[in-house]
N, C-alpha and C positions, 0 to 999 in steps of 0.2 A: 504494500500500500504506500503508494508516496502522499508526502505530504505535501498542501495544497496550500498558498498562502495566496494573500489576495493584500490586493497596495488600501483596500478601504480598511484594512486589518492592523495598517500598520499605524502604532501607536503614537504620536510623537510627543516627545517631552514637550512641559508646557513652561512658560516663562513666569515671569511674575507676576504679569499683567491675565496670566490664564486664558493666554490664547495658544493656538495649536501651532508649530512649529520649531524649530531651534529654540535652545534652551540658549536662555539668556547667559550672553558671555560679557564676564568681566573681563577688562584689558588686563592680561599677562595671566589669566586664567589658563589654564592646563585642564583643569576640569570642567568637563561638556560631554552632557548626556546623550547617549547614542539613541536613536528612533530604536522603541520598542514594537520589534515585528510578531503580531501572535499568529496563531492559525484561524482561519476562518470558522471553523466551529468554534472554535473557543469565543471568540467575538460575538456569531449568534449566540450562542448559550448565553454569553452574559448580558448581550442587550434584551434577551425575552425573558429571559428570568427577572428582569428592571421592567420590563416595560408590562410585564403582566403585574409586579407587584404594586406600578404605578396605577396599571389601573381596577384594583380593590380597592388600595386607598380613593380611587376617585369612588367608585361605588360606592364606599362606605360614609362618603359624604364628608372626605377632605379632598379639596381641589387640588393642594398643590402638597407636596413635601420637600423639606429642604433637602439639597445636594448630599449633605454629609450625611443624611438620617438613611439617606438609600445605599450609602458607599456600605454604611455600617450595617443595615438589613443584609445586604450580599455577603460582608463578611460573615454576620452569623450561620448564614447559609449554608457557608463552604466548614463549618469551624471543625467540621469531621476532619474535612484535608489538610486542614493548618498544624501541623506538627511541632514547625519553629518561627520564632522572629522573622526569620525570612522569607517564609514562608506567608506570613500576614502581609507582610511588607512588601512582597509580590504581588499580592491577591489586591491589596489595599490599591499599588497603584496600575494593575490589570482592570478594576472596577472603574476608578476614576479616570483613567484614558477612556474606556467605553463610553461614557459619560460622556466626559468632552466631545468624542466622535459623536453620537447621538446628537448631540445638539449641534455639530457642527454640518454633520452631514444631510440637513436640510429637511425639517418638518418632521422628526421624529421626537425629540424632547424640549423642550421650550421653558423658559425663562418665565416663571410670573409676576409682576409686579418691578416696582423698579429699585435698583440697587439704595442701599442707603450711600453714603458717604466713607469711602474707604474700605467697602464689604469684599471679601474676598469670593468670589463666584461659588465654593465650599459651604458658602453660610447661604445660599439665594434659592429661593423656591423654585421647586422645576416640576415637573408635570408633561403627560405625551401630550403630542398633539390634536388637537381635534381630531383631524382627516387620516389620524393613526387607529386602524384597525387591530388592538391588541391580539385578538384573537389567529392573525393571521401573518404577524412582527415574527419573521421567519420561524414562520413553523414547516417550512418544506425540511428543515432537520429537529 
């Protein structure tokens, strides 16, 4: 079986400002984070396990959840797989790349409300999109 990766797959470190691309370099910095490549299952698996659990919470009669309340729901999720530190720590920023993709990748996860003052994108309400059919948020796997 070969493995299959896909460039929508690939993760990229996020800067300060928390947006998608090269990780913010200081001058005489050595250190710069490489784009985190996953595999395309692994990608759907964690955007539909978000985006179904986004949409209970909306059924359940909360619009929106914050960014970190879902990072943290998926970690509980995985917490059978999580053995070490680094192992959280992987999962931790495997979840939040997804995320970023999600929202980046055009009408899948959205932003509600507007930021406060200094809010790190981590603290801001997010929510699928309308025209996002949870039900169907790749489930051909």
């Amino acid at each position: 079986v070969q493995a299959v990766e896909d460039p929508l797959a690939d993760l990229e470190a996020m800067d300060g400002e928390g947006e998608a691309g090269a990780a913010s370099e200081e001058e005489g910095s050595s250190e710069r984070r490489a784009p985190r490549t996953i595999k395309v299952e692994q990608y759907k698996e964690c955007a539909s396990l978000i985006g179904m659990h986004l949409n209970k919470c909306h059924e359940a009669g909360q619009e929106s959840v914050k960014w970190d309340d879902v990072a943290m729901w998926y970690l509980e999720q995985k917490e059978d797989e999580l053995i070490t530190e680094e192992d959280v720590e992987d999962t931790n920023e495997l979840v939040n790349g997804v995320i970023n993709k999600m929202m980046a990748e055009g009408g899948t996860l959205m932003f509600m409300g507007l930021p406060e003052k200094g809010q790190k994108k981590e603290e801001r309400m997010i929510a699928l999109h309308p025209s996002v059919d949870p039900r169907t948020l790749y489930a051909s796997y």
